[in-house]
C-alpha positions, 0 to 999 in steps of 0.5 A, a space after each residue: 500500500 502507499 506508505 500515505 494510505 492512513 489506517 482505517 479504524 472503527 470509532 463511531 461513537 468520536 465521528 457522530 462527536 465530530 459530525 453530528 449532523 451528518 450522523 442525524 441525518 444520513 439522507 442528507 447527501 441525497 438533496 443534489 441531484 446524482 448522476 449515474 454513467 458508465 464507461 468500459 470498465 467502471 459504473 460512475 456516480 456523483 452529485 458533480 456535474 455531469 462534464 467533470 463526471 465523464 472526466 474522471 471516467 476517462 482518466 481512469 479509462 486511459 490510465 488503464 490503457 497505459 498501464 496495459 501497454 507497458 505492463 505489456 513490455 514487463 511481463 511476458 504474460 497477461 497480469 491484469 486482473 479486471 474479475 472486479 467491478 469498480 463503482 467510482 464516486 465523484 464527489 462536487 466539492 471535498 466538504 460534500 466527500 468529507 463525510 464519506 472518508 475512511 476514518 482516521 482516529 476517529 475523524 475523517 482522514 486527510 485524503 483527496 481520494 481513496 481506493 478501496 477492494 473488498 475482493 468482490 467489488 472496489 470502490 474509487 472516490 474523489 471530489 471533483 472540484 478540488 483544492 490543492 490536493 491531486 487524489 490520482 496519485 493515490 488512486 492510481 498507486 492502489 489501482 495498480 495493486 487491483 490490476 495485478 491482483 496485489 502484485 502476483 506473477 501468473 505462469 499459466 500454460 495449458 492443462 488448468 494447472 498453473 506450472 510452476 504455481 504462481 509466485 507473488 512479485 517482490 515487494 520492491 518491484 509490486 511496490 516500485 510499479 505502483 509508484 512508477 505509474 502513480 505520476 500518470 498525467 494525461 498529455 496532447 489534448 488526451 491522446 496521449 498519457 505521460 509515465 514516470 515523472 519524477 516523485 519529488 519528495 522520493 527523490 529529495 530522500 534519496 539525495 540525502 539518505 544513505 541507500 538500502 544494500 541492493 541485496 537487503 531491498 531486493 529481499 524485503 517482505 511485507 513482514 520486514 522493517 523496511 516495510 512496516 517501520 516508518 521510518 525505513 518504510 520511506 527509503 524503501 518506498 523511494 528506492 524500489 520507485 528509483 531501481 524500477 524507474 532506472 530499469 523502466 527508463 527508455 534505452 535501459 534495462 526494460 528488457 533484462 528486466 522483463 526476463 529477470 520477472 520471467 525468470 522469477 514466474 518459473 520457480 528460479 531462485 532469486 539471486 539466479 534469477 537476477 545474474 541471469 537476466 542482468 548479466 551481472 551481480 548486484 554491487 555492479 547495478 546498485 553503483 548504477 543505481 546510485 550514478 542514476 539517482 546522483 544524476 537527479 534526471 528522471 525522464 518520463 515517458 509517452 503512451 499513445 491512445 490508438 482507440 477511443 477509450 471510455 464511453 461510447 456516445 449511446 451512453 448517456 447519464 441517468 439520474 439516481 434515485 434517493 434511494 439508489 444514493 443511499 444503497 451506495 453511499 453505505 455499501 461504500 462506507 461499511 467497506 471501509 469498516 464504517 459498518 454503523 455507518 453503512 448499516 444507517 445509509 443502507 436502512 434509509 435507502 429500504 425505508 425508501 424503497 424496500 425492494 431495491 435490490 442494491 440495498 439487500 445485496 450490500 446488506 445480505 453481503 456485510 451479514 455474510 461477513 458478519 456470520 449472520 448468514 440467515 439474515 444474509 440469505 434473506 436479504 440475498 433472496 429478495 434482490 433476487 425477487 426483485 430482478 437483481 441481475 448482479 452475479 454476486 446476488 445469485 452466488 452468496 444466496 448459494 453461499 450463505 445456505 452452504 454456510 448455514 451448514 457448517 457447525 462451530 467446528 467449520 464442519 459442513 454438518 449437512 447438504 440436504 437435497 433441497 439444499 444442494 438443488 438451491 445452491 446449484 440452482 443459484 451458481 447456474 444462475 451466476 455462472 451464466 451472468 458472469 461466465 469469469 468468477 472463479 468461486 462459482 466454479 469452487 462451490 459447484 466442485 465442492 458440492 460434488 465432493 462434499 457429496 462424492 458425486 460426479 467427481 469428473 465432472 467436478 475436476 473440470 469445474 475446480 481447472 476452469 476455476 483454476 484457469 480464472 484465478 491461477 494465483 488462488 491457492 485455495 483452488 489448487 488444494 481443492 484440485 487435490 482433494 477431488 483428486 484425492 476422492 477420486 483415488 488418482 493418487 498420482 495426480 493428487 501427489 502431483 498437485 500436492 507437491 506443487 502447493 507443498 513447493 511454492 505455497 505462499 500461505 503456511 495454513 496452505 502448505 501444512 494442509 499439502 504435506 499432510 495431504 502427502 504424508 496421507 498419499 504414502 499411507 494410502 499406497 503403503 497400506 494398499 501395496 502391503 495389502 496386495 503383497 500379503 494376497 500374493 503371499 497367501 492367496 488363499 486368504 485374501 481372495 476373502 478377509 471376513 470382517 474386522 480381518 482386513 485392517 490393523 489397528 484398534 477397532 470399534 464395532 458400533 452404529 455410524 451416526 454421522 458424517 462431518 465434512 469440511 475443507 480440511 477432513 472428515 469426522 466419523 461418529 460412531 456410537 457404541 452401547 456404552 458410548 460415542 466414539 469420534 474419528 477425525 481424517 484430515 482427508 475422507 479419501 484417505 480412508 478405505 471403505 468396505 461394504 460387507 452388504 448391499 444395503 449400503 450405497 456407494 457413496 455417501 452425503 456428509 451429514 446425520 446417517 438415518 438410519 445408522 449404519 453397523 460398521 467396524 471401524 479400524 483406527 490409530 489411536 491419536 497420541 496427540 489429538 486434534 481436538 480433545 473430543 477425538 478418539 483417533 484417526 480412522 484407516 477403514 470403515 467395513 460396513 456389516 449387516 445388522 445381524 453379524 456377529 
């Protein structure tokens, strides 16, 4: 983030102190008329006229065509990430935005303009009629972290895996490519745009600083102190800008360093990765780097627009209702943790209009963060019923009744029939309104494996995922799962080495090796099994019941089944008590049916009836949870009556 970016805090109770009218009367920004316009990428809204309107829509059009171009000539492969709907608010006059600002202790923050992402949507917003204060810079710096998804590589050939998997850009250059394009200035009566220009207060550090080691910059990460202590955080901040700058520059380094990020997307070390590419070590580019700062001379550099960019002359403006205002003026505010806030905007729009859709969408969306998820799921069902042809209607409606499933444990306790019909029912909905949103993939492929059912199919679901959002890891671990139930344990070796390899998260890469470690269970018990047949034939064409696993055993009732990403917990009750068995993952476990009354598969959830089963397990020495009995290895289940 921008070192300038002040830190959001929640503190209601101070800001209605500050504001009070504000706070009274939350319908107030609604009394001017407000404009609503779209360009190509972004929905625009503002109480400014309708000229300054349509000129932050084509400033921010060409700052996303510039940035296109030369992201280009960086990266051998396509960075952009654009799955996110950006809403723009162009304030008339700072007094008008001022209520409208991330809070800062309290009060609301010294900004010209902000940029905020919430992973579904974003929102820009900035006052048109502005005093001595630029938002661009800013806004432009934090539109660079969405473009890249947060600054990561994408390597993604064919096969719906990404090989290698991706790997987050170094914070310098994520860092030094915000603040390289945050100059952006448009030039030429608007057919051209300008990059690159000198950031005086960078470069009047750097004169008087003693640099950051090449090799220390070039390792610092978002835990380092170069980027979380002020102080350090400003000399890393203007050196990343100055190396990218001097590497960007016209008739420099553009092209080595185009190889050495390549280099980085394919799993190279670092350090090779940069003698490689720049055919020399780091002391011979950080003296470089020192004669190019010495100098004090940052050329800057030109775009041309070769098409028109922004609106289409069909498209004209519309008036917002007062309803519509307040939907968005509080979707905006509790996104920027200001949830009272929101909530009171939000409250008023409904009171106006109880079935506008965009009001129940933002609220069932904050209820959904907030864990309330049957009042999300009403709300998500009435923009529904009321025309809303928003993706993320249909997707979270189908998202909060999974969610009504998980217990305190996070287990998924149930997916009834009529649930799983609801669900599917909504994401075909969400799938056909936006073809590009990987989650509505995610949840299809995870109903088909909560419920062990087309599991092929499933597999092409979670790749076409995959293929959207190449840098989720999340995406890739569930791969392994479907892969895993399928019993594919090659492939699912295969793509669990892959996150074990490169997992950016530690949650990510425990949940790989343990994947791994259950892999080589699994073969070592299967090739013991098959060994033994060979060795006695005799015995193995027909173990009885019981004679098949070894370990401690329970004989007892199946009760249920809990399922959650991470495993599966079997409740087995006995006459003198219940026993629990926990797996880290469902396909690790080998299930036997000594009868046919049993089905092939089965759906996580209560078992009614209870199933008579003999369950073969490990003890757990050092258990999960202290309500677990052990880790199971197989499930045989028996007729009621053998004994």
């Amino acid at each position: 983030m921008r070192r300038h970016i002040v830190t959001f805090a929640f503190a209601f109770a101070l800001f209605v102190a500050v504001w009070p009218s504000f706070a009274a009367r939350p319908g107030s920004a609604a009394k001017d008329v407000w404009l609503k316009a779209q360009s190509t990428r972004f929905t625009l809204i503002g109480d400014a006229s309708e000229k300054e309107i349509r000129n932050v829509g084509m400033r921010l059009e060409q700052f996303r065509e510039a940035f296109s171009q030369i992201s280009s000539q960086i990266f051998s492969h396509s960075v952009i990430d654009s799955s996110v709907p950006i809403t723009v608010v162009v304030f008339k006059n700072d007094s008008e935005y001022r209520p409208f600002k991330p809070l800062h202790q309290g009060k609301p923050a010294d900004v010209s303009g902000h940029f905020q992402s919430s992973g579904d949507v974003a929102y820009i917003a900035l006052a048109a009629g502005r005093g001595g204060g630029n938002p661009y810079a800013v806004i432009f710096h934090e539109y660079v972290h969405a473009l890249t998804s947060g600054g990561a590589i994408r390597a993604t050939p064919g096969g719906g895996l990404p090989t290698p998997l991706p790997t987050p850009l170094p914070t310098w250059i994520s860092e030094g490519l915000a603040e390289y394009f945050s100059s952006f200035e448009v030039s030429g009566g608007g057919k051209n745009g300008r990059l690159g220009a000198a950031i005086a207060s960078h470069a009047r550090l750097l004169g008087a600083s003693q640099l950051i080691p090449l090799e220390t910059l070039l390792a610092v990460d978002q835990t380092s102190p170069f980027y979380v202590e002020t102080d350090k955080k400003s000399l890393f901040y203007a050196e990343s800008w100055a190396l990218t700058h001097y590497l960007l520059r016209p008739g420099g380094r553009r092209l080595q360093f185009r190889q050495f990020i390549s280099a980085l997307a394919q799993g190279k070390p670092a350090d090779l990765s940069f003698r490689q590419a720049f055919q020399t070590g780091y002391a011979a580019i950080e003296q470089e780097l020192r004669n190019y700062i010495a100098l004090g001379r940052y050329p800057t550099e030109d775009v041309t627009f070769g098409r028109q960019l922004g609106f289409k002359e069909e498209m004209k403006t519309v008036a917002l209702s007062e309803a519509e205002v307040q939907a968005y003026l509080g979707d905006m505010l509790w996104r920027i943790h200001r949830s009272v806030d929101g909530e009171a905007f939000l409250n008023r729009a409904l009171s106006l209009d109880p079935g506008l859709a965009l009001a129940h969408l933002s609220l069932g969306t904050l209820r959904l963060r907030q864990n309330r998820y049957a009042e999300a799921r009403r709300h998500f069902r009435r923009a529904i019923e009321a025309g809303s042809q928003d993706y993320l209607a249909h997707y979270y409606y189908a998202l909060a009744i999974h969610r009504e499933q998980v217990d305190e444990s996070q287990y998924v306790s149930d997916l009834p029939e009529e649930s799983v019909r609801e669900m599917r029912a909504a994401l075909r909905l969400a799938r056909q309104l936006n073809p590009d949103f990987a989650d509505t993939y995610k949840l299809l492929a995870f109903i088909n494996l909560v419920r062990g059912e087309d599991l092929d199919e499933a597999i092409e679901l979670i790749n076409r995922a995959i293929s959207l959002a190449p840098n989720r890891e999340d995406l890739v671990y569930l791969l392994a799962q479907i892969q895993l139930r399928r019993k594919d344990y090659t492939a699912a070796r295969r793509t669990a080495l892959s996150l074990a390899g490169g997992a950016a998260k530690s949650d990510v890469l425990e949940r790989a090796n343990s994947m791994l470690e259950n892999i080589a269970e699994i073969e070592g018990r299967l090739a013991q099994t098959k060994a033994e047949g060979e060795a006695n034939p005799a015995q193995s064409s027909a173990p009885l019941p019981g004679q098949r696993f070894k370990g401690d055993q329970v004989r007892g009732l199946l009760t249920r089944i809990d399922c959650d990403d991470a495993g599966v917990t079997l409740t087995v009750k006995t006459e003198s008590r219940s026993f629990k068995f926990r797996t880290t993952q469902s396909s690790q476990l080998i299930l036997v049916r000594y009868t046919p009354d049993v089905p092939t598969s089965m759906i996580c959830g209560p078992i009614n009836p209870a199933k008579p089963v003999i369950v073969t397990y490990h003890g757990a020495a050092q258990p999960r949870a202290a309500d677990v009995d052990g880790e199971p290895i197989g499930v045989e289940f028996v007729k009621p009556d053998w004994k």
